[in-house]
C-alpha positions as CSV (number, residue, x, y, z in Angstrom):
1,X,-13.7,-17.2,-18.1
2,X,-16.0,-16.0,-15.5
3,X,-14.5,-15.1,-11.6
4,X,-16.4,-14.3,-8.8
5,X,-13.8,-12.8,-6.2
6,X,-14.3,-11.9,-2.6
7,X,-12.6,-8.9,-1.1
8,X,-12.8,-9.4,2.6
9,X,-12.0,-5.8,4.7
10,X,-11.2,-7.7,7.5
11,X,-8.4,-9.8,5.9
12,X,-5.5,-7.5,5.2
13,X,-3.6,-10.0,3.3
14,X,-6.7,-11.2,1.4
15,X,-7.8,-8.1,0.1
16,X,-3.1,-7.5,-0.7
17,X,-3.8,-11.1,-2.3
18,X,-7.2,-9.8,-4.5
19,X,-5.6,-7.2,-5.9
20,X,-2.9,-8.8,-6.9
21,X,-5.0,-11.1,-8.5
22,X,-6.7,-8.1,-10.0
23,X,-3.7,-6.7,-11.0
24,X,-2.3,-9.9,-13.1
25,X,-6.2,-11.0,-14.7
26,X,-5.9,-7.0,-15.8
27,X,-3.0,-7.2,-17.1
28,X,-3.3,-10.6,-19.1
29,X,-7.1,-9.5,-20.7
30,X,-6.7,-5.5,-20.9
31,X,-2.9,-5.4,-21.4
32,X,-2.4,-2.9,-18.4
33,X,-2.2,-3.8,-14.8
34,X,-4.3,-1.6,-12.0
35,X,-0.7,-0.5,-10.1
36,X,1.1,1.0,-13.0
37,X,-1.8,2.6,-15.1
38,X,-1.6,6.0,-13.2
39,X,1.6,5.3,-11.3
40,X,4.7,7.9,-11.5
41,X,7.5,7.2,-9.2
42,X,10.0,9.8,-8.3
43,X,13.1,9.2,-6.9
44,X,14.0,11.6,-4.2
45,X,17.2,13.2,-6.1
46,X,15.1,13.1,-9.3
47,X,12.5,14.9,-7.4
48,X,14.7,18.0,-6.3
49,X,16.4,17.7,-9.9
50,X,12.7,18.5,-11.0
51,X,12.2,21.1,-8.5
52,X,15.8,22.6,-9.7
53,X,14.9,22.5,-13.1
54,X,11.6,24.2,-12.7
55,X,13.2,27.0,-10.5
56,X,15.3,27.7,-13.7
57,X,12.9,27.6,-15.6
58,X,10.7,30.5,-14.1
59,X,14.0,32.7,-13.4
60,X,14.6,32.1,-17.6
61,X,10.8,32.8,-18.4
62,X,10.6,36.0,-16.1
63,X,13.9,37.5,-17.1
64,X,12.4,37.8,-21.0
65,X,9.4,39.3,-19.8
66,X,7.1,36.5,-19.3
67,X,4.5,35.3,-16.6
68,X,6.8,32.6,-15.0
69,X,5.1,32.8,-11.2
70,X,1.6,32.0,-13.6
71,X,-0.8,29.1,-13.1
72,X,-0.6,28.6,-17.3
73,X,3.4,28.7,-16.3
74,X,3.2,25.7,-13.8
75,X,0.7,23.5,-16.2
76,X,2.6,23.4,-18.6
77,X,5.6,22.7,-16.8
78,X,3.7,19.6,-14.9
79,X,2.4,18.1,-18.4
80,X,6.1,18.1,-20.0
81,X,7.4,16.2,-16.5
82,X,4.0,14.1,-16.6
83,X,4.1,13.4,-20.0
84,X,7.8,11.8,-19.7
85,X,6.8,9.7,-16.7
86,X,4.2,8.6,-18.8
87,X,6.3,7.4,-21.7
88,X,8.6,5.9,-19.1
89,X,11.1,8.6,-19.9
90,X,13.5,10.7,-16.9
91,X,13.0,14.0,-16.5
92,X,14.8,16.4,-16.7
């Protein structure tokens, strides 16, 4: 199946209404839909929970010695909470 579709800029609800269509053809031929691909939704008392947690974390890491104020610190941090958003996981 071959669909041409026209994304007008000065129709609001048409170019809401093509990328919903977008969305759904997407999700029926590729097996992901364009909203959710690179989507992470935080709640906001997950969000501070997150914060919380992290804040622990670099009090735990510095008080052995370690680098927990570091750039290297924070990455790795962001990949663990990433990585479970990805996998549809909570975090903490």
């Amino acid at each position: 199946m071959k669909m041409v579709i026209v994304f007008d800029t000065e129709d609001k609800d048409g170019m809401e209404n093509t990328i919903k269509m977008v969305d759904h053809l997407a999700t029926e031929y590729l097996g992901r839909g364009l909203k959710t691909h690179h989507k992470r939704e935080f709640g906001k008392i997950e969000f501070i929970k997150v914060l919380r947690n992290f804040a622990k974390k670099v009090k735990a890491e510095e008080a052995t010695g370690g680098d927990g104020g570091g750039l290297r610190f924070a990455k790795v941090f962001s990949e663990e909470v990433w990585n479970a958003k990805i996998k549809g996981n909570r975090y903490p």
